[in-house]
N, C-alpha and C positions, 0 to 999 in steps of 0.2 A: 504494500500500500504506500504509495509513492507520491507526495505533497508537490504541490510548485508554490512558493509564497513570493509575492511582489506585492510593493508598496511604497506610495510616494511617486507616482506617475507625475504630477506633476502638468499635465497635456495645455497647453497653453500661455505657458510661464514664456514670460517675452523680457526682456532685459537689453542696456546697450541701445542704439539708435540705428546700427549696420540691420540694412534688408536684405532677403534677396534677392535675386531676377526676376521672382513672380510679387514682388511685392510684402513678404511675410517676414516678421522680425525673424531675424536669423538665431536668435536662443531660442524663439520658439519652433523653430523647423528645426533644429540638433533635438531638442528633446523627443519629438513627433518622431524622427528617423529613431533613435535609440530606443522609444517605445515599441515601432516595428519588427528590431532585433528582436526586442527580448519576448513577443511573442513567436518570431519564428522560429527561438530557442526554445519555448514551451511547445510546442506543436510538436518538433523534431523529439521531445524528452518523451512527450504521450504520456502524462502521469495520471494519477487515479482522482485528483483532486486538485483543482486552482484555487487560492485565495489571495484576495487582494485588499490590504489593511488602509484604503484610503488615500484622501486627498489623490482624487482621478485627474482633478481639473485642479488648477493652480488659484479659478476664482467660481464663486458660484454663479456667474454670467460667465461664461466664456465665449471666446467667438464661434461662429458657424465654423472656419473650417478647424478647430480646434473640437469640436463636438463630431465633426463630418470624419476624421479622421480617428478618432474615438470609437466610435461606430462598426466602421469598416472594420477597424484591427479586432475588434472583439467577436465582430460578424464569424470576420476569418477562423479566430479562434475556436468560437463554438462550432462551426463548420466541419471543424478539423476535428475537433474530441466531442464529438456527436452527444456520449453518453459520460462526458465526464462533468461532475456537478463544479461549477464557478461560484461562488460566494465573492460580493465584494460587501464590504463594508465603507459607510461615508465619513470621510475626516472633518475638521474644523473647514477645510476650503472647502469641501463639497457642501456644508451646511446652512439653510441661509441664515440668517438673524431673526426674521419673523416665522412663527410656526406657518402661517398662512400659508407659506411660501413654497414649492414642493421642491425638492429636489431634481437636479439634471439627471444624475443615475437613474431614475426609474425610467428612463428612456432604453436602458438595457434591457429590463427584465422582460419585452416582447422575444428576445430572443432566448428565453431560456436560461437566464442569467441570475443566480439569486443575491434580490438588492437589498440590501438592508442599510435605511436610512432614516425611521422612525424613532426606533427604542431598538433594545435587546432581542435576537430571535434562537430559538432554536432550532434546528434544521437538521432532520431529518432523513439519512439515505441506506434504507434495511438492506440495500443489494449487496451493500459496502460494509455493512457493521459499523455505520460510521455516522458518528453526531457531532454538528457542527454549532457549538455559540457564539454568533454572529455582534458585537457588540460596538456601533458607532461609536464618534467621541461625545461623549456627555459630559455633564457637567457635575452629575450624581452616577457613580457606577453601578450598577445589579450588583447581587449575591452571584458568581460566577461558581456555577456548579457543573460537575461534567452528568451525564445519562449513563446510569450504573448499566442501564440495557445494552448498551454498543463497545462494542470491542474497543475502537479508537475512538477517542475525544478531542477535537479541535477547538481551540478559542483562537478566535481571528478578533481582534481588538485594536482600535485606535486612541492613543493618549503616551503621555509621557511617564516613562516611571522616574525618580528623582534624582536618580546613577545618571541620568543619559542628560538632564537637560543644564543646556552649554548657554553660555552668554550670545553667541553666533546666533542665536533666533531671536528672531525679531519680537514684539511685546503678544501679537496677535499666536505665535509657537508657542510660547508659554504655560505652560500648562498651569488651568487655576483649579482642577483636582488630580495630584496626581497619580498614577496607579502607584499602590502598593506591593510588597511582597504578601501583605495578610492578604491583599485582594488576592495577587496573582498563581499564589503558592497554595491555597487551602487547597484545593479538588490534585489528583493525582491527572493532569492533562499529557495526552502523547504527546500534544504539542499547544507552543503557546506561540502564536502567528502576530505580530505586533508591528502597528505602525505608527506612523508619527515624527520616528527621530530618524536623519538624513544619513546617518551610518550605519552599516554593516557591525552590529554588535548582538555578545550573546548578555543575557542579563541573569540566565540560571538553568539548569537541567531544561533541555528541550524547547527553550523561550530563547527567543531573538527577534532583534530589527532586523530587517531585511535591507532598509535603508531604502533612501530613493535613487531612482535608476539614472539620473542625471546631478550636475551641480545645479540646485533649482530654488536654492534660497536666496534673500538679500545682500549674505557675506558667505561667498564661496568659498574665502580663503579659511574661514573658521572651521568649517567643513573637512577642506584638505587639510587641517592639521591633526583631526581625528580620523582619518581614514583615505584613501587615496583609489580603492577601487570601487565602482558603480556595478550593481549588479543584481542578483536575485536568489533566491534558494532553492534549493530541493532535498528533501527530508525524508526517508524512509520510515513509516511510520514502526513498523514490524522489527527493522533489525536496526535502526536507529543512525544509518549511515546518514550523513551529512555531506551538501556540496554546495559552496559559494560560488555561481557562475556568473564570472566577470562580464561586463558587456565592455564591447570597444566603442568607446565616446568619437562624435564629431569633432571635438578639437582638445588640446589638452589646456587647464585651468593651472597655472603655475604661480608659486610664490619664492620668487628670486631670496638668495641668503640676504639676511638683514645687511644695510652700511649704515658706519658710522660714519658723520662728517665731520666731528668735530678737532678741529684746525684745519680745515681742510680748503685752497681760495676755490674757487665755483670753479676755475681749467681742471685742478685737479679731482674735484668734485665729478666732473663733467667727464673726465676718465676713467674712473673709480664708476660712472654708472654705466660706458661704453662696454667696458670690459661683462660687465653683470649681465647686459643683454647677449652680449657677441657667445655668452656660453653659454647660453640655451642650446640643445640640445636640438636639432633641425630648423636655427632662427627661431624670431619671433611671428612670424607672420602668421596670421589666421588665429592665435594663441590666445589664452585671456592670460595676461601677464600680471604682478604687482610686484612692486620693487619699493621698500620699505626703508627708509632712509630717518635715522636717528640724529640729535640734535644739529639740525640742518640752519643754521641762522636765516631769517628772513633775507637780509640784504644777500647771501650767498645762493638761494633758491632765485631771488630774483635775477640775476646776471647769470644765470645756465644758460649750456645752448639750446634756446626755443626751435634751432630750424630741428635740431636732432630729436627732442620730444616730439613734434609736430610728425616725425618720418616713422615714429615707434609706434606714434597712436595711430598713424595712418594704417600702417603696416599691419598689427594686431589686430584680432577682433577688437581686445579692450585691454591697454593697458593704463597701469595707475602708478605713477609716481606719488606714496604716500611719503609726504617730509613732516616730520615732527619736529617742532624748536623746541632750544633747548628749555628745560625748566625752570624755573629760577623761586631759590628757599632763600629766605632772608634768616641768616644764621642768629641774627641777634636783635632781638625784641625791640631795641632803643632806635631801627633803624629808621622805623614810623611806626606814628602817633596807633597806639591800642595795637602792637607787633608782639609778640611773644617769642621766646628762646626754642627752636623746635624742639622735641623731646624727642629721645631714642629710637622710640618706634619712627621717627620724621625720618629721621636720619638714613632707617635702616631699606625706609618704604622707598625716598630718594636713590641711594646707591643702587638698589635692586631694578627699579627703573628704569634706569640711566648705563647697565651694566649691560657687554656687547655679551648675546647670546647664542649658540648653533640655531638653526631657523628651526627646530623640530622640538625646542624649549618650550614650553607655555608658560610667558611669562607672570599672565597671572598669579598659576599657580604656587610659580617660583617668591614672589612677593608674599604671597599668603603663607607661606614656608617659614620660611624667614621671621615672618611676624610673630608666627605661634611658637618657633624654636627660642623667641626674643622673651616671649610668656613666662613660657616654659622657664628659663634661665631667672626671670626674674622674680615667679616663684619659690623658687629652691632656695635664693637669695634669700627672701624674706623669710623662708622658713628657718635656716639657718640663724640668723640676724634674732628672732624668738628661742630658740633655743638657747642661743648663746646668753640672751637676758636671762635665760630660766636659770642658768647654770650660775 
């Protein structure tokens, strides 16, 4: 009994200002192709079971050929696995704001397709031994139980659980319930099919994102630093074999090693970013590029070579020269009126900052380190410092 799980389709996500020849934002036709693939990868797998954990469509209007193309590939699908049961479930983008409002998915279910985009369903297929809990994203979860009667139990769900959700999503990603372990862990499920967050991760015995099959968020690069390949699953229900199949993207999404500029006059500056593009890896062109440039002084950003940016942005699909200036802490209280002396933790938040990193650092995390290792320290201090009065 052989699973195919995809989630995060994404299908009309448009990004950048580049068209194509026919007119159609060009992220939105890369995704459209890559959704293509990865159903002609499920057709060729022939599994016992689709499910798809949401967010189909990027918005809950989407354009005609964003729904037209939608359509077709799922046509194809059902076409092809005649008798194999599809479950999708509807994400936050596929949901409107007004209950009024019905949902785009149910434009599937003539073809056979089971939609669930109301509440919670259970779903039923005795040929198969096999029960399906179908659970859109809410805002309140169900009791998540599996059917003692069916051999296998699937829960296909959309929502965040607290491990996965990253600063990289935007405020409307966010999850304001989010899945538990008490939710996710009480029933003994073959499998737990889960969507919502953009990476390929696993969260516990037989539960994983599947991730979405393109870069199709606001900050792609947060994305690439928790994961680098797009793709889809397939799960054996029966002997529990696992396979994450990659799909090949329309272009690659690249985040150049960070520079630092600082001393640096804007020629040399200007070399220092020549040299960062010139090592990509087959050019830049057609690429979504960022190139991450640390305490960049204003007047030194301004005197770069503009014809050479103007030839990179031309050149890529999208690239971004982010320059951050530098910080600046006033070390000493008196320097103006109501200034204070920074305290330790300033100090330490400052350096960490400011400090050159490998690109595959998270330097968040690296600060929040830091901070609690500072805690920490300055705990044991003070307990010390008591002891020592006792004695």
């Amino acid at each position: 009994m052989r699973l195919v799980h995809l989630s995060d389709l994404h299908l009309g996500f448009r990004q950048y200002q580049r068209l194509t020849p026919g007119g159609i934002n060009q992220r939105e036709a890369d995704v459209a192709a890559t959704f293509k693939q990865a159903i002609d990868q499920t057709i060729a797998l022939r599994p016992d079971l689709v499910v798809i954990g949401g967010d189909v469509f990027h918005t809950v209007r989407p354009s005609n050929q964003a729904i037209l193309h939608a359509f077709t590939q799922f046509s194809r699908l059902k076409q092809a696995l005649t008798d194999t049961p599809i479950v999708i479930v509807a994400g936050n983008h596929d949901l409107p704001r007004s209950s009024d409002s019905g949902s785009i998915l149910r434009l599937f279910a003539p073809l056979g397709i089971d939609v669930v985009e109301g509440g919670a369903r259970q779903l039923s297929y005795p040929d198969r031994n096999l029960s399906v809990l179908a659970v859109p994203y809410a805002l309140q979860w169900p009791k998540l139980t599996i059917d003692p009667s069916a051999r296998y139990n699937v829960l296909v769900l959309h929502g965040v659980h607290p491990s996965v959700e990253q600063k990289w999503m935007g405020a409307d990603e966010r999850a304001r319930n989010p899945i538990t372990n008490d939710d996710l862990f009480a029933s003994p499920w073959s499998y737990r099919a889960l969507g919502h967050y953009h990476v390929y991760r696993q969260i516990g015995e037989n539960t994983y994102y599947s991730g979405s099959i393109d870069y199709s968020s606001s900050d792609p690069w947060g994305e690439l630093l928790e994961g680098r390949e797009k793709g889809f699953i397939e799960h054996n229900l029966a002997t529990g074999k696992h396979t994450f199949h990659a799909l090949t993207l329309q272009r690659d999404v690249i985040d150049l090693p960070e520079l630092w500029a600082g001393g640096l006059t804007s020629a040399e500056l200007d070399a220092r970013i020549r040299e960062s593009v010139d090592s990509i890896d087959g050019g830049i062109d057609g690429k979504i590029v960022r190139l991450l440039v640390r305490q960049a002084a204003r007047h030194i950003v301004r005197e770069l070579n503009q014809a050479a940016l103007r030839d990179y942005r031309r050149r890529a699909l999208h690239f971004h020269l982010d320059t951050r200036r530098p910080e600046i802490t006033r070390m000493h209280g008196g320097a103006a009126p109501g200034g204070r002396r920074p305290s330790l933790a300033d100090v330490v938040r400052e350096k960490l900052a400011a400090r050159v990193l490998e690109s595959d650092i998270d330097r968040d995390a690296l600060v929040a380190l830091g901070l609690r290792y500072l805690r920490e320290a300055e705990a044991l201090d003070a307990a010390a410092g008591i002891e020592g009065q006792s004695a």
